[in-house]
N, C-alpha and C positions, 0 to 999 in steps of 0.2 A: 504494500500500500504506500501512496504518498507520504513522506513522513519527515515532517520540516523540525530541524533541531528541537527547536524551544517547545512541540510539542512529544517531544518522544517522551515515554515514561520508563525506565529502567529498574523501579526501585520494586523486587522481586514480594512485597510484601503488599503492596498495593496494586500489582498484576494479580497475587492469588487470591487478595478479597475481592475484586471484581467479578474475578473466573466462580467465586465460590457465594458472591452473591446473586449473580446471574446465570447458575448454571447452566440453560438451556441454549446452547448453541449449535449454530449452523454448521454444517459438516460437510465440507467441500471434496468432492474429487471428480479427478478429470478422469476421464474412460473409453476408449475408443472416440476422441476427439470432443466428449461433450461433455462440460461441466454438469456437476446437478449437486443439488443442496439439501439437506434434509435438516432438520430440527430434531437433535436428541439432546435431551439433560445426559449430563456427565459429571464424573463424579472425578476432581483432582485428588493426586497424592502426592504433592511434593519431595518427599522420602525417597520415591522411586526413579532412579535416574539423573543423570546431572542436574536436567532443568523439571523433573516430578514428568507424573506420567498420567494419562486420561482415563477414565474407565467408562463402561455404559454397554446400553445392549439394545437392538433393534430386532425386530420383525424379522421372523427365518425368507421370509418371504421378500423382506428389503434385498432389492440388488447388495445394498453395503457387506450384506451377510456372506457373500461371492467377492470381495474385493478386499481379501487379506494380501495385504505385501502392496499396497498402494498406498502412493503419497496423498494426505490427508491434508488439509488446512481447515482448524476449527475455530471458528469467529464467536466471542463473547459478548455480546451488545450491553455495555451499563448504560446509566443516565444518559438521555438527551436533550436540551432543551431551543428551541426557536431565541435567539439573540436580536433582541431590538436597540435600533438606532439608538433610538429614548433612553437606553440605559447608559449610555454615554456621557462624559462628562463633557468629551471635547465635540459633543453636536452642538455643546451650547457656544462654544470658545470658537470655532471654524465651519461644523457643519460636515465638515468633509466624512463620514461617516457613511457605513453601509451595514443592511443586515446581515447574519452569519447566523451558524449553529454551532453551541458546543456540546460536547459529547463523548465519551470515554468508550474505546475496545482494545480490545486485545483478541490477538491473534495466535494461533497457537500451534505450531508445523510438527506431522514426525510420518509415523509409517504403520498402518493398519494392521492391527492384528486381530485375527477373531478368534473365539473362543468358544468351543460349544462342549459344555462339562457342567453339568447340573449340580454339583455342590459349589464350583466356582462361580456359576449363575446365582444359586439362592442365599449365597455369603454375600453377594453385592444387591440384588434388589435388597435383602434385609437392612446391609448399611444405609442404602438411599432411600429407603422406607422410614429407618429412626431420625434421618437427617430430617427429609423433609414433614415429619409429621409429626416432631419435637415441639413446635407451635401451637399444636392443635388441644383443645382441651382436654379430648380424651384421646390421645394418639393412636391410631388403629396400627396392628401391627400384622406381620406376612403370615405368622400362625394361628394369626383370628379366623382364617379363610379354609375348609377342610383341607387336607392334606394332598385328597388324591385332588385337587382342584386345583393346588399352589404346583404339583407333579406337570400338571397337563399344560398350565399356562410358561414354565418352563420351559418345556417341550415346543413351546411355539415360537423361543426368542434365543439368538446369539449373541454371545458377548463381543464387545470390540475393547481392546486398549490397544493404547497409543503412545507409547514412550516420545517425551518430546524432541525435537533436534535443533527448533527455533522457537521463543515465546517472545512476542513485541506487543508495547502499548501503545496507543497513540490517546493521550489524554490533551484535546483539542479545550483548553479549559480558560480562554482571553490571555494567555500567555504573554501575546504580543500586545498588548495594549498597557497603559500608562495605569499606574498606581490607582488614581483616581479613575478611570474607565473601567476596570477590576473589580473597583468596589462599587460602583453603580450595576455593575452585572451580576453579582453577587446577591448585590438588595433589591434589582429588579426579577431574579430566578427566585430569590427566597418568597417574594409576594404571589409567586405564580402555582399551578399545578404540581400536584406530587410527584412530576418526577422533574419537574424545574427546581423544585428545591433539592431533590437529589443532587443535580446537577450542582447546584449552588453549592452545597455542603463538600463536593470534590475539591473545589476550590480554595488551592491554599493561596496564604499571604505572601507570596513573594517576594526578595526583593526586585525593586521596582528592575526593568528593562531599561534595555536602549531606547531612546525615543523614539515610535514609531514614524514612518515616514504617511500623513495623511495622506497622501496620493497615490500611495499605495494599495491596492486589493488586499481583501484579507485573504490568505491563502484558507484553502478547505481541504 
């Protein structure tokens, strides 16, 4: 992806609460010339591998389930929010201003393994079962469901893990803008929708940049 200095993110502990607060990501591969994308939650283990390693399981019936030993590229999508001129300090001082969007992903590169082994299948739906339904008041759990039912729906799904070989962020978050433009963007995402304040709350205090050049485009 495009990825302009001042936005890259490198710092390995705010790539994995992204990845882990958004787990559901896009799952890219190329295959006899054609991209295609699917949507699976994955479960990260940093532990595993230099840069941690992906897990998750799809449909026996998903092509992915036939595409072990392919390169993979998995997209995280966090926050995004719509960037108004308005929130600018220097629309008032020059004008020279434009809209933009900030927004945080990460990207996540390795190589497709699949897995079809039913205690190693229902060791990870259980983990991804306690993770995500730890919120819930009464958490449902994988042995609530009878046994020859949890057997059968096994039986219908492949594991995939992904050892990583590349992870990048790109946290597009007013980087480029003046002290005071920052902090107007900040308090105009924190007024906004639930995930413009997400967005906002990424947003650290920097110190301030070079001065931007107003007649410049903001890059995307």
């Amino acid at each position: 992806m495009y990825l302009p200095t001042h936005f890259a993110e490198t710092d390995p502990a705010r790539l994995h609460a992204l990845m882990r607060e958004h787990p559901l990501a896009l799952l890219v591969v190329v295959a006899d010339g054609i991209a295609t994308a699917d949507a699976v939650p994955l479960e990260f283990d940093p532990a595993a591998g230099p840069l941690g390693t992906l897990r998750g399981h799809v449909a026996r019936a998903n092509p992915l389930a036939r595409r072990g030993g392919s390169e993979v590229l998995a997209v995280f999508g966090g926050p995004q929010a719509y960037v108004s001129p308005g929130f600018y300090a220097s629309k008032r001082e020059h004008g020279k201003v434009v809209p933009t969007w900030n927004y945080a992903v990460v990207q996540a590169r390795g190589t497709l393994h699949t897995v079809d082994d039913a205690p190693w299948l229902r060791a990870l739906v259980g983990r991804l079962t306690q993770h995500h339904e730890a919120a819930q008041p009464a958490p449902w759990a994988v042995d609530d469901a009878p046994a020859d039912f949890v057997a059968q729906m096994l039986r219908a799904i492949v594991g995939i893990e992904i050892p990583l070989a590349a992870l990048v962020g790109k946290f597009k978050l007013s980087q480029n803008r003046s002290a005071a433009d920052r902090a107007g963007v900040r308090q105009g995402l924190a007024a906004g929708t639930a995930g413009a304040r997400a967005a906002a709350a990424l947003m650290l205090p920097e110190a301030d940049p070079a001065p931007p050049d107003p007649t410049r485009k903001d890059p995307r």
